[in-house]
N, C-alpha and C positions, 0 to 999 in steps of 0.2 A: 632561229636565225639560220640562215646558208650555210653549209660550209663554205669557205672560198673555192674558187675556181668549179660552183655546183649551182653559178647565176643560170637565167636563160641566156639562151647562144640565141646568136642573130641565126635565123632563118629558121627560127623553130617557130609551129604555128601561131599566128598571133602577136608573135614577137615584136614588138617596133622597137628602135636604136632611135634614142632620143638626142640633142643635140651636144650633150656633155658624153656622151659615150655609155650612160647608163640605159639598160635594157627594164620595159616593161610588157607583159603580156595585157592583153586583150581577149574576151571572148564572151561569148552566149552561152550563159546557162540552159539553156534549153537545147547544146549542142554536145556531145559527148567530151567529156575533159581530154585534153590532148595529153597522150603519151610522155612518159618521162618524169621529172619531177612532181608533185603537185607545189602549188606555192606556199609561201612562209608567212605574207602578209596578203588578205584582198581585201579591196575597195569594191561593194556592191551596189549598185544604179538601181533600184528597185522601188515600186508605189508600197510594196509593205514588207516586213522584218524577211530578211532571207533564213532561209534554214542554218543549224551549226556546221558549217566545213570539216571540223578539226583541226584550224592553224587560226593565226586570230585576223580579227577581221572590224569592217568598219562597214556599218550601211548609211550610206546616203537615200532621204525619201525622194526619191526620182521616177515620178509617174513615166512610162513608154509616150513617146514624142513630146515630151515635154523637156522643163526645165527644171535646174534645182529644184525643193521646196525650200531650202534656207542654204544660198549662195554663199555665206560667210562661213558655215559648216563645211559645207562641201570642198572652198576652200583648205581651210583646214585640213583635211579626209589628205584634200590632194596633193599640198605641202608637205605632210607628211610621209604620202607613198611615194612619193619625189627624193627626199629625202632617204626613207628606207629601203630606196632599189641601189641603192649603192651597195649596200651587206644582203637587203633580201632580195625574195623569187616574189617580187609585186605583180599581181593580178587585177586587172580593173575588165567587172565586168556589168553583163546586165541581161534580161532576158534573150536577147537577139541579137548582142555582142555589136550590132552598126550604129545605131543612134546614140543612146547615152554613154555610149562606151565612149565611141568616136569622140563626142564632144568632153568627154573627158579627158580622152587621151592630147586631143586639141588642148584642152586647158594647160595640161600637164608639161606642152610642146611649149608653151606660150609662157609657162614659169620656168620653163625649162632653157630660154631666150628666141626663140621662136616666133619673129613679129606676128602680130595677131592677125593679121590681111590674111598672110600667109599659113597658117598650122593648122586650115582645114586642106587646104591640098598636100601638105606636112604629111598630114594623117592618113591622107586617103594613097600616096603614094608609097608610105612604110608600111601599113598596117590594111586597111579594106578600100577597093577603090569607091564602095558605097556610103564610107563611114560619114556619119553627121548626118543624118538624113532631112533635117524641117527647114525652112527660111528659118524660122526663128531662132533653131540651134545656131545655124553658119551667123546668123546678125551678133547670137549673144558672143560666139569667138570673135568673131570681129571686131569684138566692143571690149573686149579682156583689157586690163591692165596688167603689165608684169606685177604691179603689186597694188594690188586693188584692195 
């Protein structure tokens, strides 16, 4: 767990300020981990098992340009990094850190109160201006229920 006051800060990279004031990172693993903390909790977007981090962690099977494999899981995953970015350093990432991230970070915006029309440009304004990369990521946010 965090210490207090050892969350991420707004304007550190990857960082989005979600609409409750809780902070989550964003990023690609296939990009060098950003300076400073590492995280306490991540959520990893991947078609197969990520490697151990050393902090605990949750993978969702999330092929690159696609979608969930099991949306009620994934759920789950994201409730709860939702929930754990209040005490933890949540990390939501994925190969390339724009698509399944984005569209997580989207979902996250979207549990987070965030109408769903709006929490890809949500996303793409606090976090990557590329994030959510497919029609069909931006359809499935579109289609979110605050509680699906």
């Amino acid at each position: 767990m965090a210490v207090e006051g050892q969350l991420w800060r707004a304007g550190e990279a990857g960082v989005l300020r979600l609409p409750s004031g809780r902070l989550v990172r964003g990023r690609g693993l296939r990009e060098a981990m950003p300076s400073g903390h590492p995280p306490t909790f991540g959520v990893y977007l991947l078609g197969g098992a990520p490697p151990e981090f050393g902090w605990e962690s949750r993978w969702v099977r999330w092929p690159d340009f696609r979608l969930p494999a099991d949306k009620a899981y994934a759920e789950t995953v994201l409730i709860e990094a939702l929930d754990r970015s209040a005490r933890d350093r949540v990390e939501i990432a994925c190969g390339g850190g724009r698509g399944r991230t984005g569209t997580a970070l989207a979902w996250l915006a979207v549990l987070d109160g965030v109408p769903p029309d709006e929490a890809v440009a949500f996303v793409r304004e606090g976090y990557h201006r590329r994030a959510v990369e497919t029609p069909w990521q931006k359809r499935f946010v579109a289609r979110l229920s605050p509680h699906s």
